[in-house]
N, CA, C and O atoms as a GROMACS GRO file, in nm:
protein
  464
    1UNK      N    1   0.084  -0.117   0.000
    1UNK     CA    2   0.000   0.000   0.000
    1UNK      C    3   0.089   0.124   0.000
    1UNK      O    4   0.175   0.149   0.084
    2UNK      N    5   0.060   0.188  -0.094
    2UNK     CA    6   0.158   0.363  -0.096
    2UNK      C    7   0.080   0.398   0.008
    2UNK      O    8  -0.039   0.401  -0.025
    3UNK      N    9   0.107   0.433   0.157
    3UNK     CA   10   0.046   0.537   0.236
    3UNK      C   11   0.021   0.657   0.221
    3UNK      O   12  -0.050   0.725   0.296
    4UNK      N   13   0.083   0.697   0.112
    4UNK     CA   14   0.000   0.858   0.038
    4UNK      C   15  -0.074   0.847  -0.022
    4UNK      O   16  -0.158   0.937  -0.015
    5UNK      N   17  -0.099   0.737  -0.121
    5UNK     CA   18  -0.202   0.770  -0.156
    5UNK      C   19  -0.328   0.643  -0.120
    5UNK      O   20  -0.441   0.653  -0.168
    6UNK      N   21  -0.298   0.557  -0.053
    6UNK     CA   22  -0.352   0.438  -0.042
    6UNK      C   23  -0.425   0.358  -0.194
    6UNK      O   24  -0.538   0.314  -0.212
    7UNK      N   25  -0.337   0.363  -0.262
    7UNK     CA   26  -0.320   0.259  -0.358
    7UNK      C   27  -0.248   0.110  -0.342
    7UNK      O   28  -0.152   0.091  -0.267
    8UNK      N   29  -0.287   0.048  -0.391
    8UNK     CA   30  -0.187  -0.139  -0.306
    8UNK      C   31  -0.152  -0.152  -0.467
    8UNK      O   32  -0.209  -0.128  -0.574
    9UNK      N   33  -0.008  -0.209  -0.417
    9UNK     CA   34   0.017  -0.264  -0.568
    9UNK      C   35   0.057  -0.396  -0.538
    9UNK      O   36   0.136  -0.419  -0.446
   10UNK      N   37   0.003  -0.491  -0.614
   10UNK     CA   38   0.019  -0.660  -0.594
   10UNK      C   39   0.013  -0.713  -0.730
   10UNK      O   40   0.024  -0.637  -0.827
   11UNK      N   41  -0.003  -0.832  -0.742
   11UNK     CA   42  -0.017  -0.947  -0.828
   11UNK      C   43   0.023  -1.056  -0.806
   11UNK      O   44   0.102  -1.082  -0.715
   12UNK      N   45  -0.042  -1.164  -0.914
   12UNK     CA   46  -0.059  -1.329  -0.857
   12UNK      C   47   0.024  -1.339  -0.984
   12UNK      O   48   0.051  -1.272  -1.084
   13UNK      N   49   0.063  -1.506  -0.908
   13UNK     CA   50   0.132  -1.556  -1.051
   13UNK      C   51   0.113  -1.664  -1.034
   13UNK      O   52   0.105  -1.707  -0.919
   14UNK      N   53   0.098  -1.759  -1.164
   14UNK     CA   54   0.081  -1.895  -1.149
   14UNK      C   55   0.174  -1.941  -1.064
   14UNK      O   56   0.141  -2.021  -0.977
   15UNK      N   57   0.317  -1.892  -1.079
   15UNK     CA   58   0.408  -1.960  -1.049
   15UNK      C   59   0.454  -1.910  -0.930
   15UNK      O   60   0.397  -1.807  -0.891
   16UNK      N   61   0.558  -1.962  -0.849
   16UNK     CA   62   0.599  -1.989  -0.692
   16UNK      C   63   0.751  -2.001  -0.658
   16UNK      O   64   0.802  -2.068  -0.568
   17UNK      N   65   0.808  -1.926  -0.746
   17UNK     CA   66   1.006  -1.939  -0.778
   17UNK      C   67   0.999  -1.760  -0.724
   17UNK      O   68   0.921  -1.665  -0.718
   18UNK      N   69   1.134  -1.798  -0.696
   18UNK     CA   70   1.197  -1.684  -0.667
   18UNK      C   71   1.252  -1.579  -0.742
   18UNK      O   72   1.292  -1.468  -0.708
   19UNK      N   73   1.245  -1.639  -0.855
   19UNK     CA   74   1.297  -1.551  -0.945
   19UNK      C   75   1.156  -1.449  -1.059
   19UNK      O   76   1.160  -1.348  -1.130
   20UNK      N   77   1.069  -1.528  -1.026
   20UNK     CA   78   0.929  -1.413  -1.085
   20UNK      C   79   0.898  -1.353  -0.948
   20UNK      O   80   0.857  -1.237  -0.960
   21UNK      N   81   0.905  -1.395  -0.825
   21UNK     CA   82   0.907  -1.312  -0.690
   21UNK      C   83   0.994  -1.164  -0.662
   21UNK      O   84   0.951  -1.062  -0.607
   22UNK      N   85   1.126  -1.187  -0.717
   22UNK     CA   86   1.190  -1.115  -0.758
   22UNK      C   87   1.184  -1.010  -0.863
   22UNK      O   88   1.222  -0.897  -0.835
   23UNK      N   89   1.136  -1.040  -0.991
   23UNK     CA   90   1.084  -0.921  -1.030
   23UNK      C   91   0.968  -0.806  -0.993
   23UNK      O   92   0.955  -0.694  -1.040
   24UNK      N   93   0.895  -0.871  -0.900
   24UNK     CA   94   0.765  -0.809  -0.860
   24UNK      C   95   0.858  -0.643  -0.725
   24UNK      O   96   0.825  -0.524  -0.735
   25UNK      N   97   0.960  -0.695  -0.625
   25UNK     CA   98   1.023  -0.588  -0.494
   25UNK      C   99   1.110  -0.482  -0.650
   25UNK      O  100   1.144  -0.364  -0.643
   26UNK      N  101   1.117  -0.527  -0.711
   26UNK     CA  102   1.201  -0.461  -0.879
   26UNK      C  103   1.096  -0.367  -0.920
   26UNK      O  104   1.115  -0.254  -0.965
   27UNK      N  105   1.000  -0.415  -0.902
   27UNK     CA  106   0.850  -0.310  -0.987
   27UNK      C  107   0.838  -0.225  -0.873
   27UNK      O  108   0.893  -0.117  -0.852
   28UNK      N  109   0.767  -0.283  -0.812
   28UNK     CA  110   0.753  -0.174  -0.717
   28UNK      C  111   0.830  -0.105  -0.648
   28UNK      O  112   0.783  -0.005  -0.594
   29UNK      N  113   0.955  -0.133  -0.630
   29UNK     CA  114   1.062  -0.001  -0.574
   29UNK      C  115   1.046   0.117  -0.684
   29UNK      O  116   1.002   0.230  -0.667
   30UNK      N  117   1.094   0.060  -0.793
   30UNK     CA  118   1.170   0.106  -0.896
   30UNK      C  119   1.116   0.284  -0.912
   30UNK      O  120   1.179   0.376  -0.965
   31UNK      N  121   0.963   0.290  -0.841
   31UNK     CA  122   0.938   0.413  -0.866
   31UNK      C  123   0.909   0.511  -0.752
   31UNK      O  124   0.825   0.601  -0.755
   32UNK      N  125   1.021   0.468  -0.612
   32UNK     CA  126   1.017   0.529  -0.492
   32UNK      C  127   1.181   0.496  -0.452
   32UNK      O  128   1.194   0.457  -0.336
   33UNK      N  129   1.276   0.504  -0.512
   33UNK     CA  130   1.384   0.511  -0.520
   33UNK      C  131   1.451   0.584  -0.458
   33UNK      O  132   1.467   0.700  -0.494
   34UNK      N  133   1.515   0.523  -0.332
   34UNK     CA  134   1.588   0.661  -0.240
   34UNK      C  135   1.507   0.653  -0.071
   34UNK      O  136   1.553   0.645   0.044
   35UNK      N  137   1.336   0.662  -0.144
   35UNK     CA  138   1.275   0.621   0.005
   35UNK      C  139   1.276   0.524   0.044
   35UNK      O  140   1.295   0.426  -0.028
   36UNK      N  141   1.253   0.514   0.181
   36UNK     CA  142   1.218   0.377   0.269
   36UNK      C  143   1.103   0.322   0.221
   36UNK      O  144   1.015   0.391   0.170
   37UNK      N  145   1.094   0.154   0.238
   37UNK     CA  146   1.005   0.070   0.168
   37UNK      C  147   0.956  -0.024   0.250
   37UNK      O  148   1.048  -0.088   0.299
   38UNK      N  149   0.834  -0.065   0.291
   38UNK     CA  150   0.790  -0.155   0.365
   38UNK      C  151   0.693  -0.248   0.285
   38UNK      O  152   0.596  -0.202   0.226
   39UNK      N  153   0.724  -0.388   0.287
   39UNK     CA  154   0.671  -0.462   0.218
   39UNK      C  155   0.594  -0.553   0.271
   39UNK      O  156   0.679  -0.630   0.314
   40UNK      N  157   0.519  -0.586   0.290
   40UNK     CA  158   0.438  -0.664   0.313
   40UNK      C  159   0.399  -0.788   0.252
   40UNK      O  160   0.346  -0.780   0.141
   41UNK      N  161   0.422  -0.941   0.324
   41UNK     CA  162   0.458  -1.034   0.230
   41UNK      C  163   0.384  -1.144   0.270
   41UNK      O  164   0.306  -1.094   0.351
   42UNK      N  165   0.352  -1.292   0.265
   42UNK     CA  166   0.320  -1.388   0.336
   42UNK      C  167   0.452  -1.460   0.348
   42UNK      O  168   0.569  -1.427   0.322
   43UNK      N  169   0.397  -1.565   0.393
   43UNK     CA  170   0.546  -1.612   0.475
   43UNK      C  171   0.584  -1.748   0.333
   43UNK      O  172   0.632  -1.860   0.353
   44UNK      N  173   0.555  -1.706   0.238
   44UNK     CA  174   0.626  -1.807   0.128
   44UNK      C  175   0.768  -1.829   0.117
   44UNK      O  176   0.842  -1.731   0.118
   45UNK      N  177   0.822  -1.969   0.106
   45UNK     CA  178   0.979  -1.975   0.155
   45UNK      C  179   1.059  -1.849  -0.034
   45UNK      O  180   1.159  -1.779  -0.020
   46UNK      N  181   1.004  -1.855  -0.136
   46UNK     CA  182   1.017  -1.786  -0.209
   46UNK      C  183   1.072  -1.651  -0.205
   46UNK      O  184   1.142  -1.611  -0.298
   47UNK      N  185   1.037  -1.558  -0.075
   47UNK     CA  186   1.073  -1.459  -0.023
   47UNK      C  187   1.198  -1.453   0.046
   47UNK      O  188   1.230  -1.348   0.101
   48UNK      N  189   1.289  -1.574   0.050
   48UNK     CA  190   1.396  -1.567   0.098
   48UNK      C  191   1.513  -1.683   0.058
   48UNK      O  192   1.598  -1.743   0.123
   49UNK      N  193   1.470  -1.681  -0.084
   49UNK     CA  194   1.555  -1.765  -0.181
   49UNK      C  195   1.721  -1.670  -0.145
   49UNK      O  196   1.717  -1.557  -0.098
   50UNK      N  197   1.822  -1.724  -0.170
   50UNK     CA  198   1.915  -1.611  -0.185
   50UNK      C  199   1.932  -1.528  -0.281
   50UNK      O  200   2.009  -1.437  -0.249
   51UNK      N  201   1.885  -1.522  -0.405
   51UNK     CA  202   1.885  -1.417  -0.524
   51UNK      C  203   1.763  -1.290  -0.446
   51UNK      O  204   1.751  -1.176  -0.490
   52UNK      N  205   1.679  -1.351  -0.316
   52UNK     CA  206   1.614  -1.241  -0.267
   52UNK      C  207   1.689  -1.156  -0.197
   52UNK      O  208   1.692  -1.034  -0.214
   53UNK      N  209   1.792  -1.261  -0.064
   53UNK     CA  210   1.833  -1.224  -0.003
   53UNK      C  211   1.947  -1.103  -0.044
   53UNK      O  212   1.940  -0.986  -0.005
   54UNK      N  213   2.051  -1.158  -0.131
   54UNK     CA  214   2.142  -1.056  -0.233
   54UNK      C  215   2.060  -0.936  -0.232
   54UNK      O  216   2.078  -0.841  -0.157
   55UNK      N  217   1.967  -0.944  -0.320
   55UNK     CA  218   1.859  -0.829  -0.384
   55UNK      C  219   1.868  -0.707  -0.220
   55UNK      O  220   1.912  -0.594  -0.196
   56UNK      N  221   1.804  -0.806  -0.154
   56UNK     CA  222   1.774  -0.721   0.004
   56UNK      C  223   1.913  -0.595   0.067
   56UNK      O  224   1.912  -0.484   0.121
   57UNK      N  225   2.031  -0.705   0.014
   57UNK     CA  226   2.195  -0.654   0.084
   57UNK      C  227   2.205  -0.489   0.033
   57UNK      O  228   2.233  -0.389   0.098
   58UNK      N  229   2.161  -0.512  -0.144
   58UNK     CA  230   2.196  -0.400  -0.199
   58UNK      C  231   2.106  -0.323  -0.164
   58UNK      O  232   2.144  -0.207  -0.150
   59UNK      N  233   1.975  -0.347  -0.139
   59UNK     CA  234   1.852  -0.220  -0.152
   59UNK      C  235   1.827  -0.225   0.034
   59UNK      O  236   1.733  -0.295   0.071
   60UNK      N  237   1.892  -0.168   0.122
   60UNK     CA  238   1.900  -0.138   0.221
   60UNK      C  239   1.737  -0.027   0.288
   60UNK      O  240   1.724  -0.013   0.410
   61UNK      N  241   1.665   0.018   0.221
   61UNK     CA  242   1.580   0.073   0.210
   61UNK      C  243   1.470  -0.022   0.213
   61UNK      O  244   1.375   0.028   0.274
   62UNK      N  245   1.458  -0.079   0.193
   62UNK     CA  246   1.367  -0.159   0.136
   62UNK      C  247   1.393  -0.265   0.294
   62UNK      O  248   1.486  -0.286   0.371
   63UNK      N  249   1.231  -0.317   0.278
   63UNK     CA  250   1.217  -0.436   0.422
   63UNK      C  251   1.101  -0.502   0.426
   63UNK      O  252   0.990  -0.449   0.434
   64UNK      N  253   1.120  -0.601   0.420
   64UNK     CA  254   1.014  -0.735   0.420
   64UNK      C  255   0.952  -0.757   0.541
   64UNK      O  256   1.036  -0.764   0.632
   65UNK      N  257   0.833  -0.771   0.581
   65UNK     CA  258   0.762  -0.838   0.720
   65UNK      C  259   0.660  -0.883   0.638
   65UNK      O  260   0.610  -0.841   0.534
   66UNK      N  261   0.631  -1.028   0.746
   66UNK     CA  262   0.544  -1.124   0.715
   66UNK      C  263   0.470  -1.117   0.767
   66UNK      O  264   0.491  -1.090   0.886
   67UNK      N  265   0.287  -1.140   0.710
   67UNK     CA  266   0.201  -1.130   0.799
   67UNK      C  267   0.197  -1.291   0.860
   67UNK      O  268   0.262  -1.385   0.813
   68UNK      N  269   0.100  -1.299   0.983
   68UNK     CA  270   0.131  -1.427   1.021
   68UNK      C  271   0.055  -1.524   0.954
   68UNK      O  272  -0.056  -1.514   0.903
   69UNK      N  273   0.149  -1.642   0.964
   69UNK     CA  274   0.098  -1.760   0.915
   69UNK      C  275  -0.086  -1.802   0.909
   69UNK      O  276  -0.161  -1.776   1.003
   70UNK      N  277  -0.119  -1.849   0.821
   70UNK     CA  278  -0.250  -1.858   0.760
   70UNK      C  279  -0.339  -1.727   0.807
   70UNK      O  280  -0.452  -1.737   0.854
   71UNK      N  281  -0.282  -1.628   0.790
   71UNK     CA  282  -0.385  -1.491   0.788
   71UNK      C  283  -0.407  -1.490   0.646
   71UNK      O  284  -0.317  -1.537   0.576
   72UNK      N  285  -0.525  -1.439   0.587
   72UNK     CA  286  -0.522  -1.382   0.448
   72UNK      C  287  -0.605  -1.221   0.461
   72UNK      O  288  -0.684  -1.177   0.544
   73UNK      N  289  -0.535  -1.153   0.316
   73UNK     CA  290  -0.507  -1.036   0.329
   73UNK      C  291  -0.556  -1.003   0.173
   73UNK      O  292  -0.653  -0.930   0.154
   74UNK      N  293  -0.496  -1.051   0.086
   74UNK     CA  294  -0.482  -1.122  -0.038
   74UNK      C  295  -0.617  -1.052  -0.161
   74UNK      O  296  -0.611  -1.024  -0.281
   75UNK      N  297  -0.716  -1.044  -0.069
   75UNK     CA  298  -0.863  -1.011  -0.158
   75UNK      C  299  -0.888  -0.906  -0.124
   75UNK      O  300  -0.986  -0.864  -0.186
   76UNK      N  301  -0.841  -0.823  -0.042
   76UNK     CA  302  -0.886  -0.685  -0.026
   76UNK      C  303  -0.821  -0.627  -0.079
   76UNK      O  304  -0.847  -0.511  -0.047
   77UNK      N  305  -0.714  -0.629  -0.174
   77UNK     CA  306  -0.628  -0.595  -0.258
   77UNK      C  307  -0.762  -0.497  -0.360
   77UNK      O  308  -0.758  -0.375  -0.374
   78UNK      N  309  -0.858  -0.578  -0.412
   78UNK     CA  310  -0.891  -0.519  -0.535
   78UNK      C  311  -1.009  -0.402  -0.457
   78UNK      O  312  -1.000  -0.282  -0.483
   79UNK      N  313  -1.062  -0.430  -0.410
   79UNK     CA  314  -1.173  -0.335  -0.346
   79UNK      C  315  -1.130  -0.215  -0.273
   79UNK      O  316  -1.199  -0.115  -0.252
   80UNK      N  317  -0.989  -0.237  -0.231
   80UNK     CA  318  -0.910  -0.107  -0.166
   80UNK      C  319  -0.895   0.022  -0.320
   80UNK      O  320  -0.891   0.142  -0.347
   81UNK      N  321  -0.893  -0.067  -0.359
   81UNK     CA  322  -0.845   0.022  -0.550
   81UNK      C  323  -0.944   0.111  -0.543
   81UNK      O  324  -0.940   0.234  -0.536
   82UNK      N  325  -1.059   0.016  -0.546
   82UNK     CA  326  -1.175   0.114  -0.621
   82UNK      C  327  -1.149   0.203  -0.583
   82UNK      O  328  -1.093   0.279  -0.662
   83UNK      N  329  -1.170   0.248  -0.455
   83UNK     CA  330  -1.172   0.379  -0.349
   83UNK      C  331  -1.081   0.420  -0.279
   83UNK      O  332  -1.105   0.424  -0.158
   84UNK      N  333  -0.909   0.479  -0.339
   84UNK     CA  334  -0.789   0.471  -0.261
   84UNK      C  335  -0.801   0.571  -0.147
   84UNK      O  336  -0.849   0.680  -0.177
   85UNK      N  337  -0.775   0.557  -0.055
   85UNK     CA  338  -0.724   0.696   0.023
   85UNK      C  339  -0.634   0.708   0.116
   85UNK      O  340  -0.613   0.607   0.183
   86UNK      N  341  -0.546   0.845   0.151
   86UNK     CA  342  -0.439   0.805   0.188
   86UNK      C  343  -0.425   0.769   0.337
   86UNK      O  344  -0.487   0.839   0.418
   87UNK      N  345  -0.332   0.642   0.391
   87UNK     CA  346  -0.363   0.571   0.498
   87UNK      C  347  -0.349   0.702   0.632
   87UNK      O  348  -0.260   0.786   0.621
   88UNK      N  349  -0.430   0.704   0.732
   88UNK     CA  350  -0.386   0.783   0.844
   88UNK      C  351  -0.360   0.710   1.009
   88UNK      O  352  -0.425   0.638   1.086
   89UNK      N  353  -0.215   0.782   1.006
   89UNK     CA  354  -0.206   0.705   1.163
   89UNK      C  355  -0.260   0.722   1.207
   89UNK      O  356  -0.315   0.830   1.190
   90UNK      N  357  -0.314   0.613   1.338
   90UNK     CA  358  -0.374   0.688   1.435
   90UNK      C  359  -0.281   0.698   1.586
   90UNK      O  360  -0.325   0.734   1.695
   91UNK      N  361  -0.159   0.659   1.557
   91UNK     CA  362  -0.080   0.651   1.688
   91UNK      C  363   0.059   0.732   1.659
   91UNK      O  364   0.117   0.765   1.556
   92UNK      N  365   0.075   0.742   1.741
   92UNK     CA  366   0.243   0.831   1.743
   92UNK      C  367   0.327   0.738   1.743
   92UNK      O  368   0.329   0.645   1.823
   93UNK      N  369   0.405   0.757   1.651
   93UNK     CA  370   0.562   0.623   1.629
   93UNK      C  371   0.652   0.586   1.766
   93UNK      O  372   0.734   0.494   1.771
   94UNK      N  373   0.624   0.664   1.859
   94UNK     CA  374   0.673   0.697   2.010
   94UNK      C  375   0.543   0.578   2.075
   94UNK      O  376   0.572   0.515   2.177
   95UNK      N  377   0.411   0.557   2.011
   95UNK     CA  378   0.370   0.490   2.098
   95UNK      C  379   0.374   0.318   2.053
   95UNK      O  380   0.374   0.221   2.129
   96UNK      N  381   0.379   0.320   1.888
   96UNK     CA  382   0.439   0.199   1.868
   96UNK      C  383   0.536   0.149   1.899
   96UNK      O  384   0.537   0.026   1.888
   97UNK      N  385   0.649   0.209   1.946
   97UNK     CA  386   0.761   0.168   1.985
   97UNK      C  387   0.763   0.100   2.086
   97UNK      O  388   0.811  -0.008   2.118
   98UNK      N  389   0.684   0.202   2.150
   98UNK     CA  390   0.692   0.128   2.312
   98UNK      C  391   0.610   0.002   2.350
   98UNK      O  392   0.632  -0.088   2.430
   99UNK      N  393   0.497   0.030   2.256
   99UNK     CA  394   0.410  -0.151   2.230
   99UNK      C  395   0.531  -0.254   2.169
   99UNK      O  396   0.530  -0.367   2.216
  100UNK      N  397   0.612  -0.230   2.090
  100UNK     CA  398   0.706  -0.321   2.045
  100UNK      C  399   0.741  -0.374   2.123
  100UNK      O  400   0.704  -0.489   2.143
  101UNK      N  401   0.856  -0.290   2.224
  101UNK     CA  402   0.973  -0.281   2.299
  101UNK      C  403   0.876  -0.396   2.400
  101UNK      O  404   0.928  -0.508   2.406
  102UNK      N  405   0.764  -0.383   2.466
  102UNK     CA  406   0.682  -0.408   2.545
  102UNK      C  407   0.692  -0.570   2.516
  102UNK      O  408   0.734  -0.651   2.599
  103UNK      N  409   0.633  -0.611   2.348
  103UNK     CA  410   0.613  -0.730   2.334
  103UNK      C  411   0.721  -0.801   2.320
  103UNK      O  412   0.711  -0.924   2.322
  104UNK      N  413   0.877  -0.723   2.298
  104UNK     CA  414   0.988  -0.787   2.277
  104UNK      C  415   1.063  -0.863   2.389
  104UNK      O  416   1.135  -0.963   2.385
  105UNK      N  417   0.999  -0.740   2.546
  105UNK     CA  418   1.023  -0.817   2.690
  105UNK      C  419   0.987  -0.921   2.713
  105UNK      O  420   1.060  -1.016   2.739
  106UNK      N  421   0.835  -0.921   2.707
  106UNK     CA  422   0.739  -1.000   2.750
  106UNK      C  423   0.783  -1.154   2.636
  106UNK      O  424   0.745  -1.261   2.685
  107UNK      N  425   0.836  -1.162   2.535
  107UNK     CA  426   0.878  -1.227   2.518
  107UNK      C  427   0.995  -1.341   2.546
  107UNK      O  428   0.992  -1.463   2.559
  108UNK      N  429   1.103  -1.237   2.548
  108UNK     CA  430   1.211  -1.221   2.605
  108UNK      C  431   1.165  -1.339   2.759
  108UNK      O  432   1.195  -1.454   2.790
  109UNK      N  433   1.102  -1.260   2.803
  109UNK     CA  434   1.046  -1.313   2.968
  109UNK      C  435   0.996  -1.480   2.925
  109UNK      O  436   1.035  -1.587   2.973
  110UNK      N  437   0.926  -1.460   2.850
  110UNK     CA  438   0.872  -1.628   2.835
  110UNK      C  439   0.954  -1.716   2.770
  110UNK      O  440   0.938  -1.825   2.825
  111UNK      N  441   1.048  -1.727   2.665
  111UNK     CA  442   1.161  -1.792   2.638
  111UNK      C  443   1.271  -1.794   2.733
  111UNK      O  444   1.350  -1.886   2.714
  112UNK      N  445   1.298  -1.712   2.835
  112UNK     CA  446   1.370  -1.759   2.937
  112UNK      C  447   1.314  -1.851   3.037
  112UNK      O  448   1.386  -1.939   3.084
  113UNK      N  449   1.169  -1.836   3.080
  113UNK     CA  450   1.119  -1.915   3.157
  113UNK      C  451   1.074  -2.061   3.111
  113UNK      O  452   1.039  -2.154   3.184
  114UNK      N  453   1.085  -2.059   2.978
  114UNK     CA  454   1.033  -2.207   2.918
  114UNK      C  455   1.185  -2.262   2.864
  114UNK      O  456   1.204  -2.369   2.805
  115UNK      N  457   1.287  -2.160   2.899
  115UNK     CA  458   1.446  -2.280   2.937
  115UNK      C  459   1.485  -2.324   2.968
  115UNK      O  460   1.573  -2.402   2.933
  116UNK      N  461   1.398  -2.275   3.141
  116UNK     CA  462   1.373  -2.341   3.261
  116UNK      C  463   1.389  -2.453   3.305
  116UNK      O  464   1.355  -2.480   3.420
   0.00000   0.00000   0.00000
């Protein structure tokens, strides 16, 4: 999704290689060049072939997160089109952080206790 203008840019492909995966982070950078890039992906092992990984080294801007396993997302792709608009936060980056930082403890906390 461009957050300015809330347009999504996607597509399907028959196919499931890394190397038509690869042309798709190629399209869509190619015309935000310079800015930061957040991508949004499923967790297909395709996304981290090493011709991805390479790709990733050079374009430092650019960053992959996975939504979680069997979520789908996938179909709201086309109905977002009809009607784009541009995405608005509703939180201060100061307060996501600290929800992060929060879930990274609380993690942190339960993998030490289940080492136990």
């Amino acid at each position: 999704m461009n957050v300015g203008t809330g347009e999504i840019f996607g597509e399907c492909k028959p196919t499931r290689n890394g190397a038509d995966f690869l042309a798709f982070p190629k399209r869509a950078v190619a015309p935000h060049a310079g800015q930061q890039i957040h991508v949004v992906l499923d967790n297909l092992s395709t996304h981290t072939t090493p011709d991805i990984l390479a790709w990733l080294e050079k374009h430092r801007h650019v960053q992959f997160h996975s939504t979680p396993a069997g979520s789908s997302w996938i179909n709201q792709i086309k109905a977002c089109n009809n009607d784009p608009k541009p995405f608005a936060w509703t939180a201060a980056a100061e307060e996501i952080l600290a929800k992060v930082h929060l879930v990274q403890v609380n993690i942190k906390e339960l993998v030490d206790n289940n080492a136990k």
